[in-house]
BAVEXDREN-935448 format. One line per 10 residues: their letters; for each residue x, y, z of N, C-alpha, C. Coordinates in steps of 0.001 Angstrom, whole numbers. Layout:
BAVEXDREN-935448
a> X:Y:Z:X:Y:Z:X:Y:Z  ...
This chain:
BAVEXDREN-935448
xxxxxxxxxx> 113219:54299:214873:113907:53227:214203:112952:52035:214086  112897:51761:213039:112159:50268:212572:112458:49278:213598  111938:48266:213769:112312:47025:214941:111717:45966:213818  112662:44871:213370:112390:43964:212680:111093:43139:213272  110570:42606:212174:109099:42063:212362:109552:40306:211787  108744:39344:212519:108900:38123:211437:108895:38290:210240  107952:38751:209855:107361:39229:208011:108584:39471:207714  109472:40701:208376:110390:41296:207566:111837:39889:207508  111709:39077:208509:112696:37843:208089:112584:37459:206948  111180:36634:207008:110406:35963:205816:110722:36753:204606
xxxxxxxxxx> 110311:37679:204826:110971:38614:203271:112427:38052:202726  113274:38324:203540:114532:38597:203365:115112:37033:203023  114315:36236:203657:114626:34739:203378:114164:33790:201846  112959:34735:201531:112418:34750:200827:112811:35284:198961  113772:36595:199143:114651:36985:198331:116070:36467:198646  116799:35759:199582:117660:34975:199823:117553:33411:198516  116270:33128:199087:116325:32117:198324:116531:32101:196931  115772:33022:196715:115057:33448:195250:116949:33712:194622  117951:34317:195197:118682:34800:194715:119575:33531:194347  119831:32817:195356:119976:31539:195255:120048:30487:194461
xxxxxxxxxx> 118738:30457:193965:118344:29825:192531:118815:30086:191326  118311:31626:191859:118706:32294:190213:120359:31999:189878  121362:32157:190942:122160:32197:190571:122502:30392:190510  122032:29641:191282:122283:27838:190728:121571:28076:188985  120870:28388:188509:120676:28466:187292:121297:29235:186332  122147:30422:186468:122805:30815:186041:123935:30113:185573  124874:29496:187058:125303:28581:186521:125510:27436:186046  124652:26764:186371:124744:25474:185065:124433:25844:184083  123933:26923:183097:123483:27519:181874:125150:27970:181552  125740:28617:182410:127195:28931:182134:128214:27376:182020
xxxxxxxxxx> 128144:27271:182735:128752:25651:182811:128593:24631:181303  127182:24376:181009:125968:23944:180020:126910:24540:178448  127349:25816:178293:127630:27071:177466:129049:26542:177254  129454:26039:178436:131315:25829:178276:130984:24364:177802  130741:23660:178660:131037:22200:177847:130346:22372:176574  129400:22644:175919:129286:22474:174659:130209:23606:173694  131182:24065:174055:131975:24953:173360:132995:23578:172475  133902:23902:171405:134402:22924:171188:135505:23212:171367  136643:22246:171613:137658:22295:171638:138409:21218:170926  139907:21370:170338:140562:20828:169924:141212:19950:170644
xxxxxxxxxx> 140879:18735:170364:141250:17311:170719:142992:16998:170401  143739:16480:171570:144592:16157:171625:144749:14970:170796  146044:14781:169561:145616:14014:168927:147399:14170:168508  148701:12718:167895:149310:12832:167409:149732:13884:166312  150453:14475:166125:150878:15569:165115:150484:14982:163868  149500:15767:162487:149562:14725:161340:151226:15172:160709  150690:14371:159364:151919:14362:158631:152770:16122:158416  151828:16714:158341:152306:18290:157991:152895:19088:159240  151808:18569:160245:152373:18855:161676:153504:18421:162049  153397:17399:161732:155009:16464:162383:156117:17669:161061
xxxxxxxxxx> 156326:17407:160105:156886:18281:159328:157764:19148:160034  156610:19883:160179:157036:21482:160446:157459:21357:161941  157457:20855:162680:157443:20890:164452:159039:20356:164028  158788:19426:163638:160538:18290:163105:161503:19228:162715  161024:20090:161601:161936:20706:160975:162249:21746:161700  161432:22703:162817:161546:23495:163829:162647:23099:164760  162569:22027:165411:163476:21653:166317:164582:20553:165741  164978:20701:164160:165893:20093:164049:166568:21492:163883  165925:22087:163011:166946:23980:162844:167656:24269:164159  166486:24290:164774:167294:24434:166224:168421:23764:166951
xxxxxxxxxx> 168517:22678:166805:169426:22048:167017:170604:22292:165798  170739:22530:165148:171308:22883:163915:171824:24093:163982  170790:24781:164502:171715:26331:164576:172698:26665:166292  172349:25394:167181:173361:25251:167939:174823:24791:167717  174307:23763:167081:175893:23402:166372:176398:23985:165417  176032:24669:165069:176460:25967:163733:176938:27597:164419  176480:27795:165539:177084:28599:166509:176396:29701:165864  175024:29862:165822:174329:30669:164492:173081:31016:165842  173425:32281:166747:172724:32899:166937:171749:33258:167175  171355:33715:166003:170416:34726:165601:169196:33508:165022
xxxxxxxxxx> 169669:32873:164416:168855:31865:163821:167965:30635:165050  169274:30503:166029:168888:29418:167018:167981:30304:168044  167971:31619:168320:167021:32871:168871:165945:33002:168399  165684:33140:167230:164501:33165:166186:163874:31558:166742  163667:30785:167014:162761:30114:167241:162032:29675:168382  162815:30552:169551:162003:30656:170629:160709:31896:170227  159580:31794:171590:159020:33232:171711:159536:34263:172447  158579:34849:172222:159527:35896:172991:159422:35846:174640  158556:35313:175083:158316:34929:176861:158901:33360:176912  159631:33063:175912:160013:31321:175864:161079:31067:177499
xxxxxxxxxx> 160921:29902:177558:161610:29614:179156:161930:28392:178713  164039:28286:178982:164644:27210:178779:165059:26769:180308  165221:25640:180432:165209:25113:182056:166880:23868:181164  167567:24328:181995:168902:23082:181206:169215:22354:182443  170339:21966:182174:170859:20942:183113:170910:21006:184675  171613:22470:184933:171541:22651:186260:170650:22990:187264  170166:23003:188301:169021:23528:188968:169019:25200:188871  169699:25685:188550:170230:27246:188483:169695:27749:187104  169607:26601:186604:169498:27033:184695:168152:27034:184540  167320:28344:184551:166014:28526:184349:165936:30064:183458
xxxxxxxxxx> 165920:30070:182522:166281:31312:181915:165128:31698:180783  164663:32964:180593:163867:33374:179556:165058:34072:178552  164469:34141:177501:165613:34332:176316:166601:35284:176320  166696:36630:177011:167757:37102:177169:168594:36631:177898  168058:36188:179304:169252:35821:180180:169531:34451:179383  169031:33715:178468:169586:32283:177823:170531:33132:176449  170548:33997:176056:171036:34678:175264:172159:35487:175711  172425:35831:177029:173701:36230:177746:174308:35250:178016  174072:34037:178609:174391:32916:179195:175248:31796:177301  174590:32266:176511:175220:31392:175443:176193:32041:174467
xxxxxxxxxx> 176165:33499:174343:176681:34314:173600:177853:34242:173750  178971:34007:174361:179990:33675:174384:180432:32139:173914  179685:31821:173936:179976:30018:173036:179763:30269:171450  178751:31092:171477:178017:31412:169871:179144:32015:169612  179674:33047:169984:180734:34115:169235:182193:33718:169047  182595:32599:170282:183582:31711:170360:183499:30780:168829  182080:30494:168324:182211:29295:167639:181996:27727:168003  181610:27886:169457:181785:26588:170026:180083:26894:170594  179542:26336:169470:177629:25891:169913:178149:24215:170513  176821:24111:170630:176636:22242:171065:175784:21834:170040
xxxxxxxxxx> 176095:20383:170156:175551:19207:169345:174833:18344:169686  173887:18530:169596:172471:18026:170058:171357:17269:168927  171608:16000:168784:170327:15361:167661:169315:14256:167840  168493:14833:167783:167540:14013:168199:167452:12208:167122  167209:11394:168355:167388:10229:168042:166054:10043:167629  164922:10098:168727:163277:9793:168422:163040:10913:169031  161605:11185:168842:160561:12231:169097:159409:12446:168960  158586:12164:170054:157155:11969:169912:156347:13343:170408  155386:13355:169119:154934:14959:169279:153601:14778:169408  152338:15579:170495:151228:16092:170282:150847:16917:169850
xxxxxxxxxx> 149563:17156:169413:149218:18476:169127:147740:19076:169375  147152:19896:170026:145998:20216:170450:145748:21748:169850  145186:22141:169007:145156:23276:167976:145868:24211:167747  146467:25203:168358:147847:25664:168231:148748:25569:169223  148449:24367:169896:149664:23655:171125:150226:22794:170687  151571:22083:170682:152307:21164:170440:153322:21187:172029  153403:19588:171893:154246:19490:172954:155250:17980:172595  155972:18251:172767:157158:16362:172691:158114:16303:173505  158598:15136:173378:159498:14960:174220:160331:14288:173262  161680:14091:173452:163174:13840:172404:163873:13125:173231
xxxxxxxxxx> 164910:12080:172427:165668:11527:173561:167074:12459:172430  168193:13034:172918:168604:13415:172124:170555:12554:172545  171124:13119:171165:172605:12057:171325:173047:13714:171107  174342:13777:172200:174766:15109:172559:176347:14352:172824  177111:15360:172366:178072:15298:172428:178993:15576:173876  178701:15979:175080:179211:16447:176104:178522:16044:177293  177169:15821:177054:176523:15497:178150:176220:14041:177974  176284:13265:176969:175977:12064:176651:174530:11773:176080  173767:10863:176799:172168:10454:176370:171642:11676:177192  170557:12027:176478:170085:13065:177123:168284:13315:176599
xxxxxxxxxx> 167686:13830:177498:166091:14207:176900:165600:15619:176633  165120:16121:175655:164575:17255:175876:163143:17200:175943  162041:17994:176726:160614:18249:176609:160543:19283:176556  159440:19819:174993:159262:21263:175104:157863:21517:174664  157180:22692:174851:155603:23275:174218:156080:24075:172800  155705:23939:172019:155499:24851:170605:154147:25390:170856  154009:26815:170009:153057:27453:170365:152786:28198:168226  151746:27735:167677:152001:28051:166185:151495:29771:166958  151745:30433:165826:151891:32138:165804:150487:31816:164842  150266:33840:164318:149715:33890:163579:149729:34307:162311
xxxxxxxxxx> 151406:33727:162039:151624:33241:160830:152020:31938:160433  151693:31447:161556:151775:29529:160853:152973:28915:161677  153818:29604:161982:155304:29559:162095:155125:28232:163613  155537:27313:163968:155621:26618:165346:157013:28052:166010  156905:27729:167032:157882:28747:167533:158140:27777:169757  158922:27699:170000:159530:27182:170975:159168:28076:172239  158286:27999:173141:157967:28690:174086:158156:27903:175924  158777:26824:175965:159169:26023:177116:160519:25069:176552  161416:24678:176837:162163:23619:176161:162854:23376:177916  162958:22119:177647:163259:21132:179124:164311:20536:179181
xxxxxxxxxx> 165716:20379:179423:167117:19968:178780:167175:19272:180015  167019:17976:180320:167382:16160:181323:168646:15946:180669  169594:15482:181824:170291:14131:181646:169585:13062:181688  169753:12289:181150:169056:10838:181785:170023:10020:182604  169617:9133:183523:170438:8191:184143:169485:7085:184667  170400:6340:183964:169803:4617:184261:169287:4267:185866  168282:3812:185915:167526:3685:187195:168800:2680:188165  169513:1839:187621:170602:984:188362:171859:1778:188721  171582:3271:188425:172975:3957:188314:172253:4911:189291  171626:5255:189881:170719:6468:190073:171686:6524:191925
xxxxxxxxxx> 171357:5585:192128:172360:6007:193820:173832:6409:193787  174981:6102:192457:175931:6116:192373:175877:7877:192141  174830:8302:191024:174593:9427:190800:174368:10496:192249  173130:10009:192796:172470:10618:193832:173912:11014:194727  174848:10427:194954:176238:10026:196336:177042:11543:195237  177107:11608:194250:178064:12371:193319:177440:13968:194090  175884:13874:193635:175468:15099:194033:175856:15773:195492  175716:14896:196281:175353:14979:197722:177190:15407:197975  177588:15233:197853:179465:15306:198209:179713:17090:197429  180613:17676:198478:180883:18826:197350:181437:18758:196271
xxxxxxxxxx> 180823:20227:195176:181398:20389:194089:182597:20064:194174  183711:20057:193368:185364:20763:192730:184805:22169:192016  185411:22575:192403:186171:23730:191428:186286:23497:189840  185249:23957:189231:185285:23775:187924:185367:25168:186891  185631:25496:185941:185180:26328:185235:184084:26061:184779  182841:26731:184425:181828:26188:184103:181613:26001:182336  181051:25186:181543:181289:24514:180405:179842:25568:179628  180233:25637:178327:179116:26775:177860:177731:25731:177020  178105:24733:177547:176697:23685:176483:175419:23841:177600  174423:24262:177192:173502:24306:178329:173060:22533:178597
């Protein structure tokens, strides 16, 4: 059996290093490679953008209060994730599609319209936030991501459904939570 020699350290310290380098140079050349890649700058929606994102999530809202399905389905994706009012309410589109289908088929969608709405957009990302006037829940916010396809289409892939409550009201609120439920039937407006 061999018995290590200094030399044979030195070697080994020697291709240690060496490996070392190579790979600190590797990556900043990789690093170097990414930052000069370009990317699309976060920047207000233009006029065409705003358009189409507007007209996306007014349909939508439109085809809630129209109790229209198929239409208000069509503008999520298909991995889309709605988060609503309750802490319980975290749903990807079927289970948000079991959970509403009985309001839709009843006839009784919700009414939801956006008052203002400020939209970004970073190349085929969009994101806004809405303060919306709702009929059941009162003032209310939505935040959601649009994601354009690759046919142009914006399409709804996160949507975020807040109450809002006034910062002077917020302990009266907080005391409501904290006390048990009643016994409610539960209401089909997400």
């Amino acid at each position: 059996m061999h018995k290590p020699t200094p030399r044979d350290h030195m070697t080994r310290a020697w291709y240690e290093a060496r490996l070392m380098r190579s790979l600190l140079v590797l990556s900043v050349l990789v690093l170097g490679a990414c930052a000069s890649c370009p990317r699309p700058v976060v920047h207000d929606a233009s006029a065409d953008e705003r358009a189409a994102i507007d007209a996306v999530m007014d349909d939508w809202h439109d085809a809630a209060a129209s109790s229209d399905e198929a239409r208000y389905f069509a503008h999520l994706t298909d991995d889309a994730i709605f988060l609503g009012t309750d802490a319980t309410e975290r749903w990807n589109p079927q289970q948000f599609r079991e959970y509403a289908h009985p309001a839709f088929e009843a006839g009784r969608g919700w009414r939801m319209r956006a008052v203002r709405r400020d939209v970004l957009v970073r190349g085929d990302v969009a994101w806004l936030d809405e303060d919306l006037e709702t009929v059941n829940l009162g003032p209310a916010r939505g935040s959601a991501v649009l994601l354009r396809g690759e046919d142009g289409r914006w399409r709804i892939a996160h949507y975020d459904l807040a109450i809002t409550v006034p910062n002077e009201r917020f302990a009266e609120v907080r005391d409501l939570l904290r006390a048990p439920a009643p016994e409610q039937p539960s209401s089909a407006e997400p």
